[in-house]
matplotlib code that plots the C-alpha trace (Angstrom):
import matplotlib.pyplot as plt

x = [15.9, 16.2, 14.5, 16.1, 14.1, 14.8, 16.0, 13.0, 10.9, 14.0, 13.8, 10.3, 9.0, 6.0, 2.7, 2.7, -1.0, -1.7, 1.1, -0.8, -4.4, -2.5, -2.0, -5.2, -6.9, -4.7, -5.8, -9.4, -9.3, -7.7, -10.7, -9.2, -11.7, -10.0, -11.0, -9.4, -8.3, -5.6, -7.2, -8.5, -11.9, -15.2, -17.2, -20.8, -19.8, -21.4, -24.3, -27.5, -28.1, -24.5, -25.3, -29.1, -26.8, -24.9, -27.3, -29.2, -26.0, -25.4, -28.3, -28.8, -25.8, -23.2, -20.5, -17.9, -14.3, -15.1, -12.7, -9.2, -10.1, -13.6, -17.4, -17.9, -21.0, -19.0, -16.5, -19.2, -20.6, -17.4, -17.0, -20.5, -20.0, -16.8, -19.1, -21.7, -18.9, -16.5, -17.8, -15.3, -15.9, -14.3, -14.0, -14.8, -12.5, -9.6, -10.8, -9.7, -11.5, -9.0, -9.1, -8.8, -6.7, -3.6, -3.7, -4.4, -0.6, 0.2, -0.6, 0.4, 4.1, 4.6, 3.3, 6.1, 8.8, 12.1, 15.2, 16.7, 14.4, 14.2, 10.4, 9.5, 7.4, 6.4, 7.1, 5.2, 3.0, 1.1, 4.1, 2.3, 2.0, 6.1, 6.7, 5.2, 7.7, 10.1, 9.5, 9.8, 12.7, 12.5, 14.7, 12.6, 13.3, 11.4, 10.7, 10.5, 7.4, 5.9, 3.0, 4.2, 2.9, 0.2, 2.2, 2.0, 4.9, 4.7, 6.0, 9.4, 9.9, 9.4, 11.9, 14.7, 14.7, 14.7, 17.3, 18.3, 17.6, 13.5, 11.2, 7.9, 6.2, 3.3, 1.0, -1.6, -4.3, -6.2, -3.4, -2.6, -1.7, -2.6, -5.8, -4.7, -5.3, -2.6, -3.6, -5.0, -2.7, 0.1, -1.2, -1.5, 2.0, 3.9, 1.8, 3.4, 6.7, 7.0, 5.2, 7.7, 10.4, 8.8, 7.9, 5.0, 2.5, 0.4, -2.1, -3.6, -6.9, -8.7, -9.9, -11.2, -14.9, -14.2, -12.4, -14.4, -15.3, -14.1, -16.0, -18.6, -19.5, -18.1, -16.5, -12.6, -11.3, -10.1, -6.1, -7.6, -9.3, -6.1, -3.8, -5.5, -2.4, -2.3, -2.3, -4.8, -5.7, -9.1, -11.0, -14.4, -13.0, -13.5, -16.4, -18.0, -17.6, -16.5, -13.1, -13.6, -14.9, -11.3, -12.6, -11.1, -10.1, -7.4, -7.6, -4.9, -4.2, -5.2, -1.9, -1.1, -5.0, -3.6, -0.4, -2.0, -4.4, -1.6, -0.6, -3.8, -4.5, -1.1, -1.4, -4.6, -7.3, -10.1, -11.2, -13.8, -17.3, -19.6, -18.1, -18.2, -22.0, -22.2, -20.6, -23.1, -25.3, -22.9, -23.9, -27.6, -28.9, -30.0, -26.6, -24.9, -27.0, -26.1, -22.6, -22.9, -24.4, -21.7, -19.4, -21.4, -21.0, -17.2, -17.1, -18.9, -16.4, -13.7, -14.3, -15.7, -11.8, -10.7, -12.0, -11.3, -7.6, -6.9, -9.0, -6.1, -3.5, -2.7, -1.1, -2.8, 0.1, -2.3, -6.0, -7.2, -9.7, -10.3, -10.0, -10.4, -7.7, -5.3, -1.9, -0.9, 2.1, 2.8, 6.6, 4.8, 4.4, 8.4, 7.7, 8.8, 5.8, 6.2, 6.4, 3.4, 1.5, 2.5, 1.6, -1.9, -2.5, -1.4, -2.5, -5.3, -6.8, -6.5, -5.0, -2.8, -0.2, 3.0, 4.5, 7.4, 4.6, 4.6, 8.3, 11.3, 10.5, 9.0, 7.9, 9.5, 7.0, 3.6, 1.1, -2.3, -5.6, -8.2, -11.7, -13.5, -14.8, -18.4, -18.9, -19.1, -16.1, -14.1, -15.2, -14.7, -11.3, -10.6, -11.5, -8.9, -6.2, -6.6, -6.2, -3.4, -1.9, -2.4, -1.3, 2.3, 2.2, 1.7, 4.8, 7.0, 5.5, 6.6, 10.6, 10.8]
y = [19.9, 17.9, 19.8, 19.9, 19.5, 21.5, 19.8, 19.9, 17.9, 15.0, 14.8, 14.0, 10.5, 9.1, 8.8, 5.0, 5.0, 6.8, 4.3, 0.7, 3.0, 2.9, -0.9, -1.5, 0.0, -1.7, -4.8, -3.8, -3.0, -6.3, -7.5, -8.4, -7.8, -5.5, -4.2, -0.8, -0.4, 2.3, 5.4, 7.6, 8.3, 7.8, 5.9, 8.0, 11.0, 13.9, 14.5, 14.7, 18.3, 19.7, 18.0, 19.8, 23.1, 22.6, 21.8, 25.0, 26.9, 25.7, 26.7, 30.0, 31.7, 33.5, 31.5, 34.3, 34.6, 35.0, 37.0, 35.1, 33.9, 32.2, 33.3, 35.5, 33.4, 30.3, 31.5, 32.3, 28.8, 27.2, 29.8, 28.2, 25.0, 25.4, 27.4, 24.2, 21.0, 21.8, 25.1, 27.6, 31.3, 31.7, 35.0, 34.2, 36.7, 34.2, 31.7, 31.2, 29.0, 27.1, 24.8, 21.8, 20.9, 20.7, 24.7, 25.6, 23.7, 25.4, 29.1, 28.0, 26.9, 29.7, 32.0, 30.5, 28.8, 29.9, 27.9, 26.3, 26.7, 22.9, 21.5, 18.6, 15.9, 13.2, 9.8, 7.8, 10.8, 12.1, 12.6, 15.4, 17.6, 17.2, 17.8, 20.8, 22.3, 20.7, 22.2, 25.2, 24.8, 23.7, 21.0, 18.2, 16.5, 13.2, 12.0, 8.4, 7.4, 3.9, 1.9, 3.3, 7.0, 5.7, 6.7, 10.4, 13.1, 13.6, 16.5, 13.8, 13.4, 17.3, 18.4, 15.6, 16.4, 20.6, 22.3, 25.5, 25.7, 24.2, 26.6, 25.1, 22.0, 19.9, 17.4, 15.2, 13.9, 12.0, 10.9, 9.2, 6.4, 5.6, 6.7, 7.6, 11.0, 12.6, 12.9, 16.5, 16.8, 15.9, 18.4, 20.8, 20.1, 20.1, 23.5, 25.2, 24.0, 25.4, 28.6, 29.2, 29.0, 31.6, 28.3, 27.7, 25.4, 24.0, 21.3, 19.1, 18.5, 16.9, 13.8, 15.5, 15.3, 11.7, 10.9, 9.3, 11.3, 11.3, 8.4, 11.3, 11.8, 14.9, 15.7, 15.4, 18.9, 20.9, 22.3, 25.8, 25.4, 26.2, 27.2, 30.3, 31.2, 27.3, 27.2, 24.9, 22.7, 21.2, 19.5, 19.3, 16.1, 13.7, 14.4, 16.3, 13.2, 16.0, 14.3, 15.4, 18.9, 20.1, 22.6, 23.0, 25.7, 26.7, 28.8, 31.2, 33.9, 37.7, 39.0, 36.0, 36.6, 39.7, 37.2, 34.5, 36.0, 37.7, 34.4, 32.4, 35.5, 34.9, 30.9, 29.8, 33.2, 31.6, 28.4, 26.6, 29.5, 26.1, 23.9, 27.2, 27.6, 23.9, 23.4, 25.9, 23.4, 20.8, 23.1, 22.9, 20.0, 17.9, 17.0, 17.5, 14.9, 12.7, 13.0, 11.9, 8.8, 8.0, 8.6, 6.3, 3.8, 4.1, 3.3, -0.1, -0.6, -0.2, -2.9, -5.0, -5.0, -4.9, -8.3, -9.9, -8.9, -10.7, -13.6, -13.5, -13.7, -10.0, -7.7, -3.8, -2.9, 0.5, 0.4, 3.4, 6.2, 8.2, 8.7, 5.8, 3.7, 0.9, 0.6, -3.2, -5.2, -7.8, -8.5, -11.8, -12.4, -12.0, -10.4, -6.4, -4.1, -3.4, -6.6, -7.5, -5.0, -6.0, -9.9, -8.8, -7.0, -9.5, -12.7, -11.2, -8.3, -6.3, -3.0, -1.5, 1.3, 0.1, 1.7, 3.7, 6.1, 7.6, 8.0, 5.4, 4.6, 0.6, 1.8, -1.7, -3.2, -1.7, -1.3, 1.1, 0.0, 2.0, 1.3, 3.9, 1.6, -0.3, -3.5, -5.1, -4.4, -4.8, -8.0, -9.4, -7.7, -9.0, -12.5, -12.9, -11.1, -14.1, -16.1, -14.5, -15.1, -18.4, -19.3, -17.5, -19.7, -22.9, -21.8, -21.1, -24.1, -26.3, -24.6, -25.3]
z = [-6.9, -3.4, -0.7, 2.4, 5.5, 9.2, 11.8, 13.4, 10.9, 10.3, 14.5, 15.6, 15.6, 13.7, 15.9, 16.4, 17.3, 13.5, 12.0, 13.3, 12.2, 8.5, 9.2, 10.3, 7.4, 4.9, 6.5, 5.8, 2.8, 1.9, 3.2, 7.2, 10.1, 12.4, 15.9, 16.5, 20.0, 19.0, 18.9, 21.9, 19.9, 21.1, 19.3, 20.2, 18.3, 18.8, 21.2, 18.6, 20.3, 19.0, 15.5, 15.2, 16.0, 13.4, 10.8, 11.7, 11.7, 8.2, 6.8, 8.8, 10.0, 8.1, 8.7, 8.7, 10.5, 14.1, 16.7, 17.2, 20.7, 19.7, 19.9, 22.7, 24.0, 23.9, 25.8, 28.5, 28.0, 28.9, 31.7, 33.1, 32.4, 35.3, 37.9, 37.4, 36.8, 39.4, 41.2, 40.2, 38.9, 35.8, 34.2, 30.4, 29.0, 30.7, 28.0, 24.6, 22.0, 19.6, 16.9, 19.1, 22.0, 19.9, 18.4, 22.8, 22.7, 20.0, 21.1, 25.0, 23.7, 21.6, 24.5, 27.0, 25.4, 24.1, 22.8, 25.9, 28.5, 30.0, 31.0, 33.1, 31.8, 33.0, 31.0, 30.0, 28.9, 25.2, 22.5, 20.7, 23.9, 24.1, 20.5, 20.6, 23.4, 21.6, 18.0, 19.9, 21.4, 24.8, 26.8, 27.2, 30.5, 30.7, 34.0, 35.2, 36.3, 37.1, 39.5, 42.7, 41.9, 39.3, 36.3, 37.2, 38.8, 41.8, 44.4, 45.5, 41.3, 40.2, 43.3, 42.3, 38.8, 38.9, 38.3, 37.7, 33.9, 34.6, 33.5, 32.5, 34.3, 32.0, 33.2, 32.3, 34.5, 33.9, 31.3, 28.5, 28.1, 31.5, 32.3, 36.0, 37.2, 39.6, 43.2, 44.2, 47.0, 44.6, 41.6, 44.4, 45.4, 42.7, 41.1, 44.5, 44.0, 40.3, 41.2, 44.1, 41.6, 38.9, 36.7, 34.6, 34.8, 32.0, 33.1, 30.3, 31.2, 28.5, 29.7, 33.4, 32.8, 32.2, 35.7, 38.2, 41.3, 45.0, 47.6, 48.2, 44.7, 43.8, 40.8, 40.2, 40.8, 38.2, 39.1, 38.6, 42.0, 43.9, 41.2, 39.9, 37.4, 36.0, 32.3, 31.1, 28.0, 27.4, 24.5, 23.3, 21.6, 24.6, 27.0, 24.3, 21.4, 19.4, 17.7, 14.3, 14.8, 16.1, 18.8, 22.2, 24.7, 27.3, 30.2, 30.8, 33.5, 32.4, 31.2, 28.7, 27.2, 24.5, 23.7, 22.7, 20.4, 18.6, 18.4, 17.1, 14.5, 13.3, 13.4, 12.4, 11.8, 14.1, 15.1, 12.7, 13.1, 12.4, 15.1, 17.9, 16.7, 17.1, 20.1, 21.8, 22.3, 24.6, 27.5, 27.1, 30.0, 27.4, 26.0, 29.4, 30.3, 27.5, 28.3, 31.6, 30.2, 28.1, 31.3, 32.8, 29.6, 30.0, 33.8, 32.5, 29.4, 31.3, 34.1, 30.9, 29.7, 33.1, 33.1, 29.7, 30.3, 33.5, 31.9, 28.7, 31.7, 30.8, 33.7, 34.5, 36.6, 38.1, 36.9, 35.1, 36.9, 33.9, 30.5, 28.3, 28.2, 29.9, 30.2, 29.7, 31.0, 28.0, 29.9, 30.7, 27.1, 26.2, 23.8, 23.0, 23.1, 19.1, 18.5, 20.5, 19.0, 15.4, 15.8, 17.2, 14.8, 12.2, 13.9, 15.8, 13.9, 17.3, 16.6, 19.9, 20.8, 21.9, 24.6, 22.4, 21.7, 24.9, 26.1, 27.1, 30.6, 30.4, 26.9, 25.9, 28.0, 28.2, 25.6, 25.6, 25.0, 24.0, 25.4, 23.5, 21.3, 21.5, 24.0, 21.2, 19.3, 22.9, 23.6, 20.3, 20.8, 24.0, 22.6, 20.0, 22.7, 24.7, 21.9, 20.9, 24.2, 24.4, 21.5, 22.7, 25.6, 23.6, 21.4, 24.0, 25.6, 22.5, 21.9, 25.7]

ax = plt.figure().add_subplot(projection="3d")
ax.plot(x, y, z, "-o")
ax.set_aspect("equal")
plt.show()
């Protein structure tokens, strides 16, 4: 018997970023050293106050089904960790607990897409959070971005590229690949301009508790602060170190709250009861405390590669003010960003994204860098880039 697939499975792409992972560990096992710059995943794990949850939730809690939208007192938890983080009452019942960021997509999609309805993306921009709208149907309409608006849409892009069929806006910030976060005053914009029109907006905000704050200190501002009815995705993957456990959460205004549990019942049961128990204990001020350490951490990593890329001659066309990566220029290098990324990881044992993972705009051109691994793996890293570099110089120097 030959099976034959949908259209949707034969039509999305491979995750580049897993597929040089694959490489990578191939090349380890053959006994290769391999730095692995390719993957957005802290290397801290979790805080050690989630993992002593855990273990006493494994031993003494009945580790049943809990309701579709998550534990009731995590769902407060998260609602407080708002009011404290970035000032904002949050009524819990507005928040859903999911099996990780990707399942709040999943439920958020399902909740507002239908066959034909177009949505603006910006490009470059995370290819899960687009194949999601499009395995349900939806128009994806990627949007040009570059340096001169930090990689993100902006108010000028999202008014030249509606049209009459947009429905749905999505954004990142901080994003990735980039690591740039949108302005406020642009977010705020462009949230206006799509409610105006009767569109949604679904703000992926996974990587805020990672940006850096304004000149006075404060916090980056979540989009909920002036955009009530916003949609948004968050993780306890990132600022949490909780990669692994698959937990996360979106906020969603009070009419959508009864659809999407139909829709998580339906999808996925619950998320995971040990994780929820687990993750209980992220909001306590001792593991707050250690994730604002490992902020810190990050701020210091990332001005570490900052560094060790202009030393390898390597372009950061708009530097990074969140998250934890770096979107690289390697135009200088002639090479094509695949390529690039295959003979580092060949030559170099330095494992990369190229661009084509994140869109067609410069995708030929730019490659992501991780810098959530240790100091020590990214200088070692960094090292044998700038080897790697100048060892393409000398060969173009010698067929010249």
């Amino acid at each position: 018997m030959t099976l034959k697939f949908s259209a949707r499975a034969q039509a999305i792409a491979p995750f580049l970023a897993m597929e040089f992972g694959k490489r990578a560990a191939e090349l380890e096992a053959g006994g290769r050293s391999v730095v692995r710059l390719n993957i957005g995943e802290p290397d801290f794990g979790a805080p050690p106050q989630v993992l002593e949850a855990a273990a006493r939730a494994a031993q003494g809690t009945r580790l049943t089904y809990t309701a579709a939208l998550g534990l009731p007192e995590l769902r407060e938890a998260i609602a407080g960790f708002y009011l404290r983080a970035h000032g904002l009452q949050l009524d819990p019942r507005r928040v859903v607990v999911t099996a990780g960021a990707s399942a709040a997509l999943l439920l958020v999609t399902a909740a507002l897409v239908d066959a034909g309805d177009e949505v603006l993306v910006g490009d470059p921009s995370y290819p899960c959070n687009r194949q999601f709208l499009a395995g349900f149907g939806a128009d994806v309409r990627l949007v040009p971005t570059d340096a001169s608006t930090r990689f993100q849409l902006d108010e000028a892009l999202v008014r030249r590229h509606w049209s009459e069929r947009t429905r749905g806006l999505m954004i990142a910030t901080p994003s990735n690949p980039t690591g740039t976060s949108a302005p406020p005053e642009q977010l705020r914009a462009m949230c206006e301009f799509a409610r105006e029109r009767g569109a949604w907006r679904v703000v992926d905000e996974i990587y805020l508790d990672l940006a850096d704050g304004d000149a006075s200190g404060r916090p980056a501002p979540s989009v909920l602060a002036w955009d009530d009815e916003a949609v948004v995705i968050n993780s306890f993957s990132k600022y949490f170190g909780m990669t692994g456990w698959r937990l996360g959460w979106c906020v969603v205004p009070p009419e959508m709250v009864p659809v999407v549990e139909r829709l998580a019942q339906n999808y996925y049961i619950c998320p995971s009861t040990l994780a929820q128990h687990a993750a209980l204990a992220c909001f306590t001020p001792e593991a707050i405390a250690v994730c604002e350490q490992r902020r810190a951490e990050f701020a210091a990593r990332r001005r570490l590669v900052l560094e060790g890329l202009r030393e390898a001659g390597l372009q950061v066309p708009v530097e990074p003010d969140g998250a934890f990566y770096v979107y690289i220029d390697v135009g200088s290098t002639r090479l094509d960003s695949m390529r690039f990324c295959e003979r580092a990881l060949d030559e170099a044992g330095v494992a990369l994204t190229p661009g084509h993972d994140f869109g067609e705009c410069g995708a030929s051109r730019h490659v992501r860098l991780s810098y959530a691994a240790s100091r020590e793996q990214l200088s070692e890293g960094l090292r044998r880039l700038a080897g790697f570099v100048r060892g393409l110089d000398a060969q173009r120097g010698r067929a010249a």
